[in-house]
C-alpha positions, 0 to 999 in steps of 0.5 A: 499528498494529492495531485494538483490535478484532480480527476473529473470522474465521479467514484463509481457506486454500485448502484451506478456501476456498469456490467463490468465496473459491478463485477470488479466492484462485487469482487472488491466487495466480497474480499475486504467486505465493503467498497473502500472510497479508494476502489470507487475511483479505480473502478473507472478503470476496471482493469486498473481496479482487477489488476490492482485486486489480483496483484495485492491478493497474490501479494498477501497469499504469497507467504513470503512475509509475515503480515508485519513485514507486509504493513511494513513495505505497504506503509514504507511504500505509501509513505514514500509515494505521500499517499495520505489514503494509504497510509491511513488505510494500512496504520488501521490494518497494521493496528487492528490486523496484522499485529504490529506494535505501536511504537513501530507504527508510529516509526513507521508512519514518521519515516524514523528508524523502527525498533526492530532490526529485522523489520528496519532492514526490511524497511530500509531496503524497501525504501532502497527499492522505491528510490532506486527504481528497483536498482538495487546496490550489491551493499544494500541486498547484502544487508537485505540477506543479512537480516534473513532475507533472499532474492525471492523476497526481492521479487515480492518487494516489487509485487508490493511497489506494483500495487502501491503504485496503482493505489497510491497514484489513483489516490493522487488524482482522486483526491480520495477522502479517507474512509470512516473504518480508517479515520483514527489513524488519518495521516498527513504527508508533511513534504520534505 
């Protein structure tokens, strides 16, 4: 999903990059290896681009969740948001990464139920979260706890809906066109 809006800001290259756009871009560079379409636009705002770096790099080290559980909130967020860029970004990452199987990939990028129940209750309360606006019901933490959660687990949920909110809305208004790396696992927002 793209906004109906799309920004008048080009994506910022490295060679056409100011001071401070090419530290944040160098930054961005060193951590996944090369500038995503996605950090190009960001960086017109390069606090927007640092905090959105520091916050998914907080998120990944935390040890809080296994890289599985990460792909699951990142996919659940970015699917809930409609961000076609992210989700592409993540189903590759999730894939080629993080190990996690196919067919709760393909759950997770369908909104279906996913075929582990630990995962499912992860997904099913990051999703509670996203449209609750982290309000969460008593009933909902409870089934959260129940699976093998806690509350500092809560506190990284929204560590994650932080960071997808600062990737998927500048991919609304960017109108950001998927990378080559993720193009075999492109994904379409199919509105309700």
């Amino acid at each position: 999903m793209t906004a109906e809006y799309k920004t008048e800001l080009a994506p910022v290259t490295e060679a056409g990059a100011n001071a401070e756009q090419a530290a944040v871009l160098a930054k961005a560079k060193a951590a996944v290896g090369f500038i995503p379409n996605m950090y190009g636009g960001m960086v017109n705002s390069p606090g927007l681009l640092e905090t959105y770096l520091d916050g998914y790099g907080r998120f990944r080290q935390s040890g809080r969740f296994t890289p599985q559980e990460q792909e699951t909130i990142f996919l659940v967020l970015s699917r809930e948001n409609g961000c076609e860029y992210c989700v592409s970004a993540h189903s590759m990452i999730a894939a080629k990464k993080s190990g996690v199987p196919e067919d709760v990939l393909a759950a997770l990028r369908e909104g279906r139920e996913l075929p582990d129940s630990k995962l499912e209750a992860l997904a099913r309360f990051t999703a509670h979260m996203h449209h609750s606006r982290g309000l969460p019901t008593k009933a909902e933490v409870a089934a959260f706890k129940a699976a093998g959660f806690g509350d500092e687990h809560i506190y990284e949920i929204i560590l994650a809906q932080s960071v997808k909110t600062l990737s998927n809305y500048a991919n609304h208004i960017q109108h950001t066109e998927v990378d080559a790396v993720f193009a075999a696992f492109q994904w379409e927002h199919e509105p309700a």
